[in-house]
N, C-alpha and C positions, 0 to 999 in steps of 0.2 A: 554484375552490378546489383542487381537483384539480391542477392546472397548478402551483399554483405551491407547494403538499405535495411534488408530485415534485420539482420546482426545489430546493426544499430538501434531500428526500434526496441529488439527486446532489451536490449540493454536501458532504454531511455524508459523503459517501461517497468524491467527492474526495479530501476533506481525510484522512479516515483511511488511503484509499492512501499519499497522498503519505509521512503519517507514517513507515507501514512500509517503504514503498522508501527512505526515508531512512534508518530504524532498519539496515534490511537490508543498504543499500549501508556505511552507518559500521562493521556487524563485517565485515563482509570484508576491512575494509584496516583493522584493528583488529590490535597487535602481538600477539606471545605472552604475554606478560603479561596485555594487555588480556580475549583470550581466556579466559585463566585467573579471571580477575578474574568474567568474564560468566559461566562455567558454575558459580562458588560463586553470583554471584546468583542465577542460575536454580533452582539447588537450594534454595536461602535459600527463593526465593519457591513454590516445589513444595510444599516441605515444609506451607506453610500450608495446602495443601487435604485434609493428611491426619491421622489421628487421632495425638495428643499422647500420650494417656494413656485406657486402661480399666478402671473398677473394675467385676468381676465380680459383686460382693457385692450389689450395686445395679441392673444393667447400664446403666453411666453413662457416656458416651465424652465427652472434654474435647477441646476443639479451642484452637487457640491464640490462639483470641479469646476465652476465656471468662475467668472469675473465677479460677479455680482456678489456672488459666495465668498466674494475672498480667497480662491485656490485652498480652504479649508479641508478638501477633501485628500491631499497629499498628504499636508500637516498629519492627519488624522491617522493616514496609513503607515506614515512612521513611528507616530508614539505606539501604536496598537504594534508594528515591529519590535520593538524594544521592550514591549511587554510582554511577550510572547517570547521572547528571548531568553527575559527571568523566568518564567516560568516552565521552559521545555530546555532549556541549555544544561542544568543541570551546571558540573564545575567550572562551566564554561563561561558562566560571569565571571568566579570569581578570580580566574586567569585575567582575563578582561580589566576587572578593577584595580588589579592589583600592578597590571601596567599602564595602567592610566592611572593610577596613582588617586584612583576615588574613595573617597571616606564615605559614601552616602550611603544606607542601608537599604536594602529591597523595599522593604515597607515604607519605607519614605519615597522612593522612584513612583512606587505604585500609585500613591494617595497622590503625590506631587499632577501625577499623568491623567489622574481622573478628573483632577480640580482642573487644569490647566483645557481638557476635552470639555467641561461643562460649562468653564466662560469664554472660550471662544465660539461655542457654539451660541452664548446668550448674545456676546457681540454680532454676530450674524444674524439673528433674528432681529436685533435692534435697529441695524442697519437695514433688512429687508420691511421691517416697520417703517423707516424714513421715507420708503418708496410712496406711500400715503401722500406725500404732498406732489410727485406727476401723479398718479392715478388710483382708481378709487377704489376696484375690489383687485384684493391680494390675500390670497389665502396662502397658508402656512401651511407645509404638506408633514408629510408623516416622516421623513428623512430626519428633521430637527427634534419631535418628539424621541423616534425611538436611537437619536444620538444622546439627549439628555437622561433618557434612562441608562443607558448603557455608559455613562458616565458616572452614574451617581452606585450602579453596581460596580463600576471599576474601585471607586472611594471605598466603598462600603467593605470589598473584598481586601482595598489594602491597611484599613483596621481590623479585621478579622487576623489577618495575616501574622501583623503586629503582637497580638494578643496571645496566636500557637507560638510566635514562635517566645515570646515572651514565658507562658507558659513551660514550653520545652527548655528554656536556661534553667527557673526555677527549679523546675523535676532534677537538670540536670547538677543542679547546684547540690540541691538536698542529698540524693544520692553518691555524692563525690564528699559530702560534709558527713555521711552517716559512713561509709566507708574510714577516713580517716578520726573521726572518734575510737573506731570498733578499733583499728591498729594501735590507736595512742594508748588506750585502756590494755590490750595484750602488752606493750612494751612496761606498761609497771605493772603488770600481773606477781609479779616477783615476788615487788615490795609491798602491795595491797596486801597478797593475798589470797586465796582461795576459799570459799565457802565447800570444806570437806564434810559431806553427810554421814561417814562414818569413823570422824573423828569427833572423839569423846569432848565434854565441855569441862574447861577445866574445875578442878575441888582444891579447896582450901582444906590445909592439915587442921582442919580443928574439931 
């Protein structure tokens, strides 16, 4: 029994390397955007281990999984899933999209997920502002702070995004357009013509 508990852990332990050196190798060759993209997640996902909101009155500290919070901190774990999914899936959105039958572009998922993280989170603090009419000191913890950064890096990264990959069509356009000039000019080379440097320039008999 012994034998094959361990056979299992190293397997389960395998597997969890392999993840990470896969996770690990995909950001290093991860663009500037992308990067930017991952450190709003990472702060996205930070933010939930720390305190939301404290009312003194009580001493009652809200986390962003509670009632109070509006169950935000689920919410929050999904879209940061699905971002993280464009970003490390590789072809595996585009299988995804393509049977779900989605027209939406990366860069719009992205920007869409950032904005969408940065007013629900203004709605939570609105609503832990309302708290002000039962009780009277309530401080705003560091959880809502560093979720609104890490929202407004999410944004920020999926206009950068937009811009390479915008970029990368153009390059790829000009390139595809300089190629077929270069063939259309060889196929009337014919009839143009050739600029021969050791043929003579024509003389008139006179």
């Amino acid at each position: 029994m012994d034998y094959i508990t361990n056979s299992k852990n190293r397997k389960l332990k395998n597997k969890i390397h392999s993840v990470l050196a896969r996770l690990s190798f995909n950001f290093l060759y991860l663009s500037k955007s992308s990067r930017v993209i991952s450190i709003g997640i990472l702060l996205s996902l930070f933010s939930l281990f720390l305190n939301w909101f404290s009312i003194l009155d009580i001493s009652f500290s809200g986390s962003a999984f509670g009632i109070n919070a509006g169950y935000i901190g689920y919410i929050i774990i999904l879209i940061n899933s699905i971002l993280c999914f464009l970003l490390l899936s590789g072809t595996g959105k585009e299988k995804l999209k393509t049977r779900a039958n989605l027209t939406f572009s990366d860069h719009t998922i992205i920007i869409a997920s950032g904005i969408t993280l940065l007013l629900l989170t203004l709605v939570i603090f609105n609503s832990i502002r309302g708290f002000i009419l039962f009780y009277q000191n309530i401080i705003i913890g560091d959880g809502i702070i560093f979720q609104c950064i890490g929202s407004i890096f999410i944004s920020f990264g999926g206009l950068l995004y937009y811009r390479e990959k915008k970029q990368d069509f153009l390059n790829t356009m000009y390139v595809e357009n300089t190629w077929a000039n270069e063939s259309l000019l060889a196929e009337y080379e014919d009839i143009l013509g050739k600029n021969d440097p050791n043929k003579k320039n024509m003389t008139l008999p006179l």
